[in-house]
PLY file of the C-alpha trace (Angstrom):
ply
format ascii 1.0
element vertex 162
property float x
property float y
property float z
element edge 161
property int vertex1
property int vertex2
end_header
93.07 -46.02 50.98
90.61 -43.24 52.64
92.00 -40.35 53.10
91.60 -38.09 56.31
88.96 -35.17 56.12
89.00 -31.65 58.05
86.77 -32.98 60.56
88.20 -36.72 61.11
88.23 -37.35 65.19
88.99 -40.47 65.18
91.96 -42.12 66.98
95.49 -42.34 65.55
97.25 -45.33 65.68
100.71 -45.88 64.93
101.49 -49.67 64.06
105.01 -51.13 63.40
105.50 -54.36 62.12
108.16 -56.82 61.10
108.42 -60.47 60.30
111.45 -63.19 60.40
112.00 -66.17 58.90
114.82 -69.04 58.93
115.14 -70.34 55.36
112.69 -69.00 52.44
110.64 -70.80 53.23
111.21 -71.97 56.92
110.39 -71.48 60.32
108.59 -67.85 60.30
107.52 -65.04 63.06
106.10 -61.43 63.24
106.10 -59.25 65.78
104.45 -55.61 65.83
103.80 -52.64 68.21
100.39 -50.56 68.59
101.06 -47.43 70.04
98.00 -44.99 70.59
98.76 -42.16 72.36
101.40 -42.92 75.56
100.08 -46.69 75.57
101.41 -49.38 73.86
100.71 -53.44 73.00
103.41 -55.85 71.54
101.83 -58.83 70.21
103.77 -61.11 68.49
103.46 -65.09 66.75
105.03 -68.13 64.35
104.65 -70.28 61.96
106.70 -73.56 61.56
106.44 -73.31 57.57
106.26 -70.12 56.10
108.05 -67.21 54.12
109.19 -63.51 55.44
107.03 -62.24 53.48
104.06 -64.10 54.36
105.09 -63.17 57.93
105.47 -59.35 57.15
102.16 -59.27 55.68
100.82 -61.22 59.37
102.29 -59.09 61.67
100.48 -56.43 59.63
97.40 -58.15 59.64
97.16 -59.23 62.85
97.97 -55.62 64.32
95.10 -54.36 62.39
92.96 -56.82 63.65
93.38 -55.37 67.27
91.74 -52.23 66.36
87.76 -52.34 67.70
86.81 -49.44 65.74
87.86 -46.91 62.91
90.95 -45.00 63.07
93.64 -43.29 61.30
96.40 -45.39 60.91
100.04 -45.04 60.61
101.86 -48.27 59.78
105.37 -48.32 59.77
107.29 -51.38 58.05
111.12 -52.22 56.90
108.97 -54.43 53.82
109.36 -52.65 50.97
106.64 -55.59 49.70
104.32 -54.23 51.88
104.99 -50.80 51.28
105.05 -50.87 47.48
101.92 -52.91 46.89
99.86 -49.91 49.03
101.80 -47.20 47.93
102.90 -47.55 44.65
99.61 -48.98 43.08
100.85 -52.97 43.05
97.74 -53.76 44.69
95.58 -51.94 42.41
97.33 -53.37 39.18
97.20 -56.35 40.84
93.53 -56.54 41.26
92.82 -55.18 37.75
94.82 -58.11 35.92
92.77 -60.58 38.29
95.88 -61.13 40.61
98.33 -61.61 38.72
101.80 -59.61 38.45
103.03 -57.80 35.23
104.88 -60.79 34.33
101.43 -63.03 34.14
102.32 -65.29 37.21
99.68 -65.33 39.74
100.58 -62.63 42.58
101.73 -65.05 45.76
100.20 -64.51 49.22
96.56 -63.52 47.45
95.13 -64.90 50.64
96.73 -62.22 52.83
96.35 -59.14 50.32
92.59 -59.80 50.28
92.57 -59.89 53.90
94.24 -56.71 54.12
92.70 -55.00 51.91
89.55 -55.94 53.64
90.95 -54.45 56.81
92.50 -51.28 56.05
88.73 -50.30 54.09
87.53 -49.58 57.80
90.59 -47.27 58.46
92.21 -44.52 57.17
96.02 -45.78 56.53
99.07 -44.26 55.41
102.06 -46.52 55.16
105.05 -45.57 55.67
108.91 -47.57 54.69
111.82 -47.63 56.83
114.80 -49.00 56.78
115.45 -52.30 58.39
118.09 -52.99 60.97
119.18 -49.08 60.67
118.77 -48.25 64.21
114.88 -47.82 64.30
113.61 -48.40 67.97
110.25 -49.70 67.28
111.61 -51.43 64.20
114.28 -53.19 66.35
112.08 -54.53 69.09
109.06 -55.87 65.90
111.87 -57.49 64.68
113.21 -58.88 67.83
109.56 -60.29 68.88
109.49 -61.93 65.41
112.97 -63.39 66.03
111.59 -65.22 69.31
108.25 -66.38 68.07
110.24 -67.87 64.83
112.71 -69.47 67.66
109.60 -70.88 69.23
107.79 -71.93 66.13
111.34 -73.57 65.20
111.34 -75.54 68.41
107.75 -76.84 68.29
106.45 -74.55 70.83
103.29 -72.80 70.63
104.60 -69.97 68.75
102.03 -67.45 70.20
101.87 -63.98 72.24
98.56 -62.50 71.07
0 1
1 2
2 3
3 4
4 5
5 6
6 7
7 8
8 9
9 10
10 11
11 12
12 13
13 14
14 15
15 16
16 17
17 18
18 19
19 20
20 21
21 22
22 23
23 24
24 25
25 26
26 27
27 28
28 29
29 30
30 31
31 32
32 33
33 34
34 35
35 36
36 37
37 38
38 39
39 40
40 41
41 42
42 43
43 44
44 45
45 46
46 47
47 48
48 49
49 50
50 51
51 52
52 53
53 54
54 55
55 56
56 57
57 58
58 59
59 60
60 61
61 62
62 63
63 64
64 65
65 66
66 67
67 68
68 69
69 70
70 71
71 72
72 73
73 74
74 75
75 76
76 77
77 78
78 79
79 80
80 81
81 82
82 83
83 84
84 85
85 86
86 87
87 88
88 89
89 90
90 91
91 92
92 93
93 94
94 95
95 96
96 97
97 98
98 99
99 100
100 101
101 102
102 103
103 104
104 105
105 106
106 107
107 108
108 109
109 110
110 111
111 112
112 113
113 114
114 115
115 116
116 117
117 118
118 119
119 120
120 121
121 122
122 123
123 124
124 125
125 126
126 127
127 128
128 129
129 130
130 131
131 132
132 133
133 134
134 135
135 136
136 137
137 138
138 139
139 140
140 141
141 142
142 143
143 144
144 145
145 146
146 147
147 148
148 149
149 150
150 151
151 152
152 153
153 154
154 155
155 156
156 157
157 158
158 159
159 160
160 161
């Protein structure tokens, strides 16, 4: 994770993200919110077959990939998956026992991880946990996005809103 310097100008970014699924695995969707400064962009999509955590780790992903250029990030999640492996060195351990978790097995959703790790390089990033279904505006609208896309991805719709 970079850390910001004295002299960093670039943008800040605050990202919240959430994912749903029905079953484990099942019908899955993400939602998230990009708020820079007094504008904001929901974006939100599904999957017919997936996990929540695979679709915690996409609405992550695919807020970061809406950023054109370097910024300081603040991402905001109820996954304490997401929020461990970045701040609590699971990624890092991860990496050094060639993905796989302390018990041997090989860490699941490697795909994503690489991908994110890939994108947060360009960005400075702090991640921050919060408490799901506690009340959180932003946290409550991710999570109802994620709810409807996983409706629509349930029903054989195009599950998109990107």
């Amino acid at each position: 994770m970079n850390r910001p310097t004295a002299t960093d100008h670039r943008k800040t970014v605050e990202i919240f993200c959430d994912g749903a699924c029905l079953g484990n695995p099942g019908p899955g969707g993400w939602g998230a919110i990009l708020r820079y400064q007094d504008k904001e962009r929901e974006i939100s999509g599904g999957e017919p077959d997936s996990t929540n955590n695979r679709m915690e780790l996409t609405a992550c992903l695919e807020a970061l990939r809406c950023l054109k250029e370097p910024c300081r990030v603040v991402i905001q999640t109820d996954s304490q998956y997401l929020a461990k492996a970045f701040n609590d060195g699971w990624l890092e351990n991860w990496q050094r026992n060639g993905w796989r978790t302390s018990g041997r097995s090989p860490v699941k959703n490697r795909d994503l991880w690489e991908e994110l790790l890939q994108l947060t390089a360009r960005h400075t990033v702090t991640w921050r946990w919060i408490k799901g279904h506690a009340g959180h505006a932003e946290n409550e609208r991710c999570d109802r996005l994620a709810v409807a896309a996983r409706d629509r991805a349930a029903a054989g719709r195009r599950p998109g809103g990107r």
